[in-house]
VEXMI-104417 format. One record per residue (C-alpha): x, y, z; residue in one letter. Coordinates in steps of 0.25 Angstrom, whole numbers, plus 5000, padded with zeros to 4 digits. Each point is the difference from the previous one (the first is absolute). Layout:
<sites>
XYZA;...
</sites>
This chain:
<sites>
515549815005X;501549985002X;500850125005X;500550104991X;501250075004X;499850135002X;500450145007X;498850075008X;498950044992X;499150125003X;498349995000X;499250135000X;498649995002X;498949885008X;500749875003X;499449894992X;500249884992X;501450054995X;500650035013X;499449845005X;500649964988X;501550075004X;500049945012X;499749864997X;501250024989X;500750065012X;500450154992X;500250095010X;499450114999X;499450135006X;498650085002X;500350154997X;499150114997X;500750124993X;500349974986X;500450134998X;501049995015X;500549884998X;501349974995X;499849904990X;501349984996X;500249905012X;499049914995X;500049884990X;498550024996X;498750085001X;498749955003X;499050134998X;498749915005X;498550065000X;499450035013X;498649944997X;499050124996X;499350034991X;500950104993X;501249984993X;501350035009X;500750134995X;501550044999X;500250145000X;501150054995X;500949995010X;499849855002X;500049974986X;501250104996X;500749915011X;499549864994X;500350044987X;501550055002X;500449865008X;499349934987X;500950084990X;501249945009X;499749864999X;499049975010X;498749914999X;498550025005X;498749955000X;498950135001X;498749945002X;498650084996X;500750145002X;499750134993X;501050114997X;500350134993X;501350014997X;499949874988X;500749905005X;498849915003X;499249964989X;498950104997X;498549985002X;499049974989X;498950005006X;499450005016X;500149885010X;499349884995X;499349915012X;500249864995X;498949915000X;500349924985X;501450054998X;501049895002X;501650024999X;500649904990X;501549984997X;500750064987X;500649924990X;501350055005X;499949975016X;501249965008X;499349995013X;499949845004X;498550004993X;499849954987X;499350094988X;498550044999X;499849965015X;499150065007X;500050065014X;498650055004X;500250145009X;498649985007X;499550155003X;501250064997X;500350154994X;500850024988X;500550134992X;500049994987X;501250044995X;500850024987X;501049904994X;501550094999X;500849964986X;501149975008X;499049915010X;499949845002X;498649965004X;500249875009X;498649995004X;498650064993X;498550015005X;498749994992X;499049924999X;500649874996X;499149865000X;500649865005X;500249965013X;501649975001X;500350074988X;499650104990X;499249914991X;500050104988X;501150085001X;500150135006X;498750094998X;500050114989X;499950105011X;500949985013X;501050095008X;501349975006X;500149945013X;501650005003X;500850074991X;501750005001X;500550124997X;501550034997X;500450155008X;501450044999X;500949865003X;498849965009X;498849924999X;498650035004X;498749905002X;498850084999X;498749925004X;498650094998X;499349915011X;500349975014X;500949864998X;500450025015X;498650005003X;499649844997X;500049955012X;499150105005X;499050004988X;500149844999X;500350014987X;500149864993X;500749924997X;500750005013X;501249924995X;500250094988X;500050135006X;500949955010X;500949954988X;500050154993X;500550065013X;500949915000X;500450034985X;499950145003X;501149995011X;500849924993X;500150084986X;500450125010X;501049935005X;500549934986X;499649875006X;498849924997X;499649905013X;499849875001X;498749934996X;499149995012X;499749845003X;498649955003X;499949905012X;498549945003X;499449875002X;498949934992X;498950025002X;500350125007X;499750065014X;499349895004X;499849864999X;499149875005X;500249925011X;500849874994X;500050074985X;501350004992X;500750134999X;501250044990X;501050115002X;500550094988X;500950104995X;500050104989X;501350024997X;500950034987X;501249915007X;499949895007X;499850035016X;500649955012X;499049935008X;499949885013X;499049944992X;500449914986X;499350104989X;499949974986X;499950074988X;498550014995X;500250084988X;500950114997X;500350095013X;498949935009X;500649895011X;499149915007X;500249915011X;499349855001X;498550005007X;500050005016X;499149975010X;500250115012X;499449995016X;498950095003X;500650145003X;500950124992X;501249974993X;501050094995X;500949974988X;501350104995X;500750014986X;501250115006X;499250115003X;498749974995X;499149905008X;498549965001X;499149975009X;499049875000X;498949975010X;499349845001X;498849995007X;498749945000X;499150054989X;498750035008X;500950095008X;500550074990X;498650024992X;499550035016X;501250125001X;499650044986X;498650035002X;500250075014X;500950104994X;499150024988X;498850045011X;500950095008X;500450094986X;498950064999X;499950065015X;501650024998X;500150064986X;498750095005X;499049954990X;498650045006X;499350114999X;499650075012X;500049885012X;500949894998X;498749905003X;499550024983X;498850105003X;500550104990X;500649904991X;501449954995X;501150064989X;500249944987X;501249985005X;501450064995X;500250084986X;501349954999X;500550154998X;500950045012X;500050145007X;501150105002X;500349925014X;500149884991X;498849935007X;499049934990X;498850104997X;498649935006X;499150004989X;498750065008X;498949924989X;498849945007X;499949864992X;498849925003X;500749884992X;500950025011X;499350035012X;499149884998X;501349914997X;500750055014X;498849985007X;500049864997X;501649985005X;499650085012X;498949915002X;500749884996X;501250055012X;498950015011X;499549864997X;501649955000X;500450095013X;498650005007X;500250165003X;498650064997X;500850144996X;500549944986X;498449974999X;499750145004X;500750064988X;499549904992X;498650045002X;500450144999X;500549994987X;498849914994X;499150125007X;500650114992X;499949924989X;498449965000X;499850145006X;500850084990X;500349944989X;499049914994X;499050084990X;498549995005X;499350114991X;499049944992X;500550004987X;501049904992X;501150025008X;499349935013X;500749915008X;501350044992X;501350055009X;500650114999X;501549964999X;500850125003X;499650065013X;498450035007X;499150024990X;499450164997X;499350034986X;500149944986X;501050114997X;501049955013X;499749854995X;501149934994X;500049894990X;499149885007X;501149894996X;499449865001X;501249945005X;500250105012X;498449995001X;500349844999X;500950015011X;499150065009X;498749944998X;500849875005X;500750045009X;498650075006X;499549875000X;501249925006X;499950105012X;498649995002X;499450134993X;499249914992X;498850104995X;501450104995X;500649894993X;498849964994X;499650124996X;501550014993X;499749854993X;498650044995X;500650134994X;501149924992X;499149894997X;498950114993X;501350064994X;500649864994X;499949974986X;498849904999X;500749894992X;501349995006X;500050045015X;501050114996X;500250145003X;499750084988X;501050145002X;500549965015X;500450135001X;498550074997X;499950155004X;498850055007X;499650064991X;499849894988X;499349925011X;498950095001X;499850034988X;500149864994X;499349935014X;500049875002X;499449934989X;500950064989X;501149985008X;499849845001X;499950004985X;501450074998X;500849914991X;501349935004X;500949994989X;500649855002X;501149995005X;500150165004X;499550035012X;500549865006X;501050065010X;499949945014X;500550135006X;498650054996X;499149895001X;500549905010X;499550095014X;498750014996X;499949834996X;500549985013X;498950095008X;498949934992X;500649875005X;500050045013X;498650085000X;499649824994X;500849965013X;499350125008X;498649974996X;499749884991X;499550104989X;500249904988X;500150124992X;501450045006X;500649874996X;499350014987X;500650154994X;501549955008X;500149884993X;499550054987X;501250105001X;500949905004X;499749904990X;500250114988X;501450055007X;500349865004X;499849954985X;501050124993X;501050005010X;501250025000X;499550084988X;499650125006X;500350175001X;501250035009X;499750115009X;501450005006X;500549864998X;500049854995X;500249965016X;499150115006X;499149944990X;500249875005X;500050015016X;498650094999X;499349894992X;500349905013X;499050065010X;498649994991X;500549854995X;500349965013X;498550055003X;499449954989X;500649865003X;499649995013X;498750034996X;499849924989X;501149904997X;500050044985X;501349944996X;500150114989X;500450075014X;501049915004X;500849984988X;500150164999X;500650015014X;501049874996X;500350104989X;500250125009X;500949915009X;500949944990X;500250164993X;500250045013X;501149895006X;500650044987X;500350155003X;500049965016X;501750055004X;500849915011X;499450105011X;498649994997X;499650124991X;499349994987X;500850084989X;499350094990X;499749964986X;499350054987X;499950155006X;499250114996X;501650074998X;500250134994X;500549964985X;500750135000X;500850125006X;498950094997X;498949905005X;500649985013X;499250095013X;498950024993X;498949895002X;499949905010X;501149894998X;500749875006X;501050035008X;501249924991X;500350044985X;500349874994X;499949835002X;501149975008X;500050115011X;499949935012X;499150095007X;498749965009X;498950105001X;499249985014X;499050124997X;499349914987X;500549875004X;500749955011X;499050035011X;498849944991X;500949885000X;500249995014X;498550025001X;499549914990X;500949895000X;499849945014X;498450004996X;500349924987X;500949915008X;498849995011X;498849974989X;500949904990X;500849955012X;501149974989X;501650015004X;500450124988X;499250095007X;500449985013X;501450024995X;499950124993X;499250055011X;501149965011X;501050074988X;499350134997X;499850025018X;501449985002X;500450084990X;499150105006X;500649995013X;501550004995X;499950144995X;499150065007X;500450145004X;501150025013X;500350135000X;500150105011X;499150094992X;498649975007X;499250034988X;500749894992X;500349915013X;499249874997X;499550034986X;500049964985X;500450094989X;499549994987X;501249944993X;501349925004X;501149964993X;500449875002X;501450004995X;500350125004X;499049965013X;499550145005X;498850084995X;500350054989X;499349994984X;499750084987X;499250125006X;499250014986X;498549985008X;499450165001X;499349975011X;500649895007X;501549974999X;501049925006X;500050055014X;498650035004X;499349925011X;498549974999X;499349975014X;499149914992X;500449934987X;501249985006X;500349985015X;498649965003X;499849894992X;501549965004X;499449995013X;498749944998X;500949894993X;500949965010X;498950015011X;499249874992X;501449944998X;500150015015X;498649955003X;499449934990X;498950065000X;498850004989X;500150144990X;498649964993X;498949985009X;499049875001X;498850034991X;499150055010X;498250024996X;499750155002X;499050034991X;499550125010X;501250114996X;499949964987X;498650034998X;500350135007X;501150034990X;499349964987X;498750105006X;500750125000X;500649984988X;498749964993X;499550145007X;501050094993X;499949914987X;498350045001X;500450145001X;499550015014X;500750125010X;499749965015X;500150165008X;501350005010X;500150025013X;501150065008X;500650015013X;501150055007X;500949865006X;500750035012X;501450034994X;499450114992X;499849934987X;498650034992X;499649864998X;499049984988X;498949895000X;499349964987X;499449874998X;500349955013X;501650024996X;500850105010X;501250044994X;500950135005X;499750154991X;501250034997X;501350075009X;499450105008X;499950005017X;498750065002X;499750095012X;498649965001X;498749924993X;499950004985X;498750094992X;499649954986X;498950044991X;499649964987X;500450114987X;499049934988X;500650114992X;501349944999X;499649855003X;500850005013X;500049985017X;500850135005X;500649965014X;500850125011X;500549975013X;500950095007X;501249945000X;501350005013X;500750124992X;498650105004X;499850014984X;498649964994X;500349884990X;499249954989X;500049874992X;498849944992X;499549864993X;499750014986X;499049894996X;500949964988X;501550055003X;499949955015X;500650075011X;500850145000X;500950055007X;500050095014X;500450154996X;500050125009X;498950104999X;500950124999X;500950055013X;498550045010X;500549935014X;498749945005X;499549985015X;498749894998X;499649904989X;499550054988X;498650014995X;499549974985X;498950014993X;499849994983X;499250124996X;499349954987X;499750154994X;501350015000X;500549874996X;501150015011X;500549955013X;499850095011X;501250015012X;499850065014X;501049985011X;500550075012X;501150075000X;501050015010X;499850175001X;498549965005X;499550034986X;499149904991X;500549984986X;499649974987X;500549944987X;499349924988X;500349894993X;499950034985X;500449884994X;501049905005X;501050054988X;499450145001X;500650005016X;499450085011X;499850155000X;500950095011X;499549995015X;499150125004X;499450045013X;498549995001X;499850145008X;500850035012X;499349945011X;500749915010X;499749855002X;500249885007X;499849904990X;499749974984X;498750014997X;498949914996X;499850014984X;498849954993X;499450044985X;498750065004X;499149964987X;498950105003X;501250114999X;500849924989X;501150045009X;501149965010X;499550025016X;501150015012X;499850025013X;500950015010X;500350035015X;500850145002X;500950015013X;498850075006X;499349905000X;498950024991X;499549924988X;500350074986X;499549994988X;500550044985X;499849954984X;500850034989X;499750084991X;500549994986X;501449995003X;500050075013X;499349975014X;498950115006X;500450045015X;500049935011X;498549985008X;499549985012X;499149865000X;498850095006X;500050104988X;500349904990X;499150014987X;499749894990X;499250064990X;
</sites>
């Protein structure tokens, strides 16, 4: 920005992005305080700028009667996200909106350097809505407006202004209801358009509009090849000066001719504008990239609990930023993602030889077969649970067979072979029986119990429907590696039924996001499928996957999105999942659905078929990768992948349309993970799929427990207390983790035939008596808390069949033994109540006594003698010496 002549400007309020932009334009000016103290008269301009909160700023009367009188004489201001009462603001029509689909778009009439219906996305911001005055200009609007650059369909019916110009008096007034100051900060995007409206804002203040800002960077950018040609360009509207010959490419775009540079950083300035270009070896720079990917998740804080995996990974990053501007940890368990970053931590051990990388590794695939995989015995057997440890079928979420897909492989890639095949024998039982295809890949427990397995395997696929590789292509690739695992033909037989039907229709096939997401998730079950088989059917797919994708594969690398699952209008737009462009032709790449599955899949394709076009587009997608991987000083971001990047533009930025997942989120798994895993077999060379390998023996183990639960046949359980407090729960020889709860001491169980269930207490760390159970249908519940009693022993139980209930006892931690039943597992447990008022030492011993058809305790009292009681009815008769106690 040139600059603008000017006297001394005044700026009220936090420094931000509009005092950085006076002082590159070089406009003096001055930090005050008191609005209503200051003498404006000796300034040019006032800058009221919003201090960061929450809450509107408010003028109060004096500060506004003072602004409003230098106005009236001629002066100019710019008031950002500020509240008034004495009307010369505009007035609020409604309370402070938080901005998540809102975007900021530019009227027809804006004089601010941007062109009309651009869009500038306030990520996280506030914004008061505010009336439109008579007399008003609205420069800029928000709403929810669909496109990625530019308001596809116009502004939205509803909407409020963003900046208005208001004439007062002889003077001028910008009013923004946002934080415009604030970009910076909130890393609104994108970044060379916000910094364009606060130069447009300075420069309608001053009754000059700046210079366009000039583009200066090298092609391919950031980084580049030993011995590979480079170009440098310019984005300019004139021609620029430059050391370097440049020629005009197209209209306001100046090339220079192809140059080979020495190994090293280069530097190269257009005035005051320069970029920076680094040559080097590629294993170095695929070596630097995945070291820094491994240290994000100690630095951005991803582990729960430890940092060595034990309590699990985050999700990752929401993309929503908090009041300190940090990106929000999203704090989901993903099993999809667990498994996936256990398989780069593992990958990293092998490539650094430090056993700690394998320690997390193992942790994670531990929490994962512990926790997460579903062994009641019923339908859902061998399933996972996707979204954190698993509790009962009301806690479970949707079993999604591409996150189960994921899992089962990546059991068996880490050695959990009896997990993973467990999670193949469940997808094969729930695959349509003529295609090899997942009917409803996105079951809920519920219709899996009630349809079983049979029914499910006879759901129809609609041709052509259900075709999407998002869905299917994880759970073909587990059942070629539980082939490659074990040499079970029937593995190879139900993958390559699936991949002979998807194979056959393709391209024609359900887009779940995008044509090229579509694409690149294909890759990784034909590459298997080829290795396996050399069907050429597979082959030619690929070749068809490789030409598509050189033919959307950008200068740097990066595969740009196609045929999108778009919002097709303004009222459509935030309200479904979505691509993260609006229309062909944005060049946006999307890593979360795409470009770590490419970077994944593309060296295994190259590996099985050994031709060149997938070693280029593999090379192509990896440096791409590495060019924008994230180098910021914010650790949470510091070595990552967002979800979308603008390759024009070239930052992160996209349409934030996706309701879940928009254009600045960051997946642990899906994303970086695979990214890694990626560049790791670029690095080594190493096999993804293993050799096929004879191992009938877990096999057979697998197929028997699932003939068991088919047969109808309930195996009784067992539990323990593990040394780390969890209840673990045995049943057909399988241990897996019951539930959440850090136990204090050794499980109790006994059977309830009236409600067709196992009851299980413990006493748990917290000194609270907790209860969980094992329906022999519904499967596990989960642990709750048997009313506020704190406890001082193990408790003792005992179903009382006269009274069709489960029968508590514990010791109390007032000396006292206690009593509660069981009515029903719905029904819950009746209040905690004293038996007698005697002392003791321990819970008693309980026992039905047939002969009495009631419950017997006996217990030892702090004096040391043996008592006796029964109960009664509801109640317990008084406490007994052994010596007088009477049975009949």
């Amino acid at each position: 920005m040139v600059a603008i002549p000017s006297g001394v400007w005044a700026v009220f309020g936090s420094p931000g992005a509009f005092t950085a932009e006076l002082a590159r334009a070089e406009i003096p000016h001055e930090l005050c305080e008191d609005l209503a103290g200051t003498g404006l008269e000796r300034y040019d301009a006032v800058l009221v700028l919003a201090d960061g909160g929450a809450d509107p700023v408010r003028l109060d009367d004096a500060a506004a009667g003072a602004l409003t009188a230098w106005l009236q004489a001629g002066g100019t201001a710019y008031v950002e996200y500020a509240v008034d009462g004495a009307g010369l603001l505009p007035a609020a029509v409604g309370p402070v909106r938080d901005v998540r689909f809102d975007r900021i778009f530019g009227a027809a009439s804006l004089s601010l350097g941007l062109e009309p219906l651009s869009i500038l996305d306030p990520r996280s911001a506030k914004m008061l809505p505010v009336g439109r005055p008579v007399d008003a200009t609205e420069l800029l609007t928000y709403g929810k407006v669909a496109g990625t650059h530019r308001a596809l369909f116009g502004p939205p019916e509803e909407s409020w202004p963003a900046l208005l110009e208001l004439p007062v008096g002889t003077g001028r007034l910008l009013y923004a209801s946002t934080a415009l100051s604030c970009w910076e900060h909130g890393r609104y995007r994108p970044a060379l358009r916000w910094r364009a409206l606060i130069q447009g804002v300075l420069g309608s203040l001053s009754g000059r509009l700046p210079r366009e800002t000039i583009e200066v960077f090298t092609e391919p950018r950031v980084w580049v090849a030993s011995g590979e040609p480079v170009r440098l360009v310019v984005r300019s509207s004139t021609p620029p000066e430059s050391d370097l010959p440049l020629t005009a490419e197209e209209p306001g775009r100046y090339v220079s001719e192809p140059m080979i540079l020495p190994d090293g950083d280069h530097s190269f300035e257009i005035g005051d504008t320069s970029a920076v270009l680094t040559v080097g070896p590629r294993a170095e720079r695929y070596r630097r990239m995945v070291d820094r990917g491994i240290d994000w998740f100690h630095r951005a804080g991803l582990f729960f609990g430890a940092p060595d995996g034990s309590a699990g990974v985050a999700e990752g990053l929401s993309g929503e930023l908090g009041p300190d501007g940090r990106p929000q940890i999203r704090p989901v368990h993903r099993g999809d993602g667990y498994v996936q970053v256990a398989y780069a931590f593992g990958q990293y051990a092998q490539l650094t030889g430090q056993p700690g990388h394998a320690l997390i590794a193992g942790n994670l695939m531990a929490v994962v077969e512990d926790r997460m995989q579903l062994t009641d015995l019923n339908p859902l057997y061998g399933s996972f649970e996707p979204r954190g440890p698993r509790t009962d079928l009301t806690g479970t979420n949707n079993l999604f067979a591409d996150d189960n897909g994921w899992m089962s492989l990546f059991a068996l890639l880490t050695g959990r072979t009896l997990s993973g095949l467990r999670g193949i024998e469940s997808l094969l039982r729930t695959a349509n029986t003529a295609l090899g295809l997942q009917p409803d890949p996105w079951r809920t427990p519920s219709t899996m119990l009630v349809q079983g397995w049979d029914e499910l395997a006879r759901t129809p696929i609609e041709n052509g429907l259900d075709l999407s590789s998002h869905w299917q292509s994880s759970a073909l690739s587990a059942y070629l590696v539980g082939y490659g695992t074990t040499g079970d033909p029937r593995y190879l037989d139900v993958a390559c039924r699936g991949l002979d039907h998807q194979a056959a229709a393709f391209p024609r096939t359900r887009l779940e996001t995008s044509r090229t997401c579509e694409a690149i998730r294909f890759i990784l079950p034909l590459a298997g499928g080829y290795h396996y088989t050399g069907n050429p059917l597979y082959l030619e797919t690929l070749r068809k996957i490789g030409r598509y994708l050189a033919s959307k594969q950008d200068s740097n690398g990066g595969f740009v999105e196609w045929d999108g699952k778009c919002p097709a209008s303004n009222e459509a737009y935030g309200v479904d999942e979505a691509a993260i462009f609006a229309a062909n032709g944005d060049r946006v790449t999307d890593q979360l659905y795409a470009s770590g599955f490419a970077a994944l899949s593309l060296p295994i394709a190259h590996r099985v078929t050994g031709e060149a076009m997938f070693g280029d587009l593999a090379t192509g997608i990896l440096d791409y990768l590495s060019r924008i991987q994230i180098n910021d000083g914010e650790p949470r971001l510091d070595g990552t992948w967002m979800r979308a990047f603008d390759l024009d533009a070239w930052e992160y930025y996209g349409s934030n349309a996706d309701v879940g997942w928009g254009p600045y989120c960051v997946e642990t798994g899906w994303s970086h993970a695979p990214t890694l895993i990626g560049a790791m077999l670029q690095l080594t060379g190493a096999d993804f799929f293993p050799p096929v390998t004879s191992a009938p023996e877990p096999v057979a183990t697998v197929r028997a427990e699932f003939a068991a639960i088919a047969a109808g046949q309930w195996t009784e359980p067992t539990l323990q207390r593990r040394a780390d407090g969890a209840i673990i729960r045995t049943q057909g020889g399988v241990a897996t983790v019951l539930g959440g709860l850090i136990a204090a001491g050794p499980p109790v169980w006994v059977d309830n035939p009236a409600d067709g269930t196992v009851e299980v207490y413990a006493r748990g760390a917290d000194g609270h008596l907790h209860h969980s159970y094992l329906d022999r249908r519904l499967g596990q519940g989960r642990w709750q808390q048997v009313g506020e009693l704190r406890i001082a022993d193990d408790p003792s139980v005992v179903y009382n069949p006269g009274a069709m209930e489960v029968e508590v006892y514990a010791l109390g931690t007032d000396g006292l033994i206690h009593h509660t039943s069981m009515i029903d597992v719905r029904g819950g447990h009746t209040p905690w109540e004293p038996v007698g008022d005697l002392r003791f030492t321990a819970s008693p011993a309980v026992r039905y006594d047939e002969e009495l058809r009631t419950v017997r305790l006996t217990a030892r009292c702090t004096a040391g003698r043996e008592r006796r009681t029964i109960k009664a009815n509801r109640w317990h008769v008084p406490w007994q010496d052994h010596s007088t106690w009477i049975t009949a």
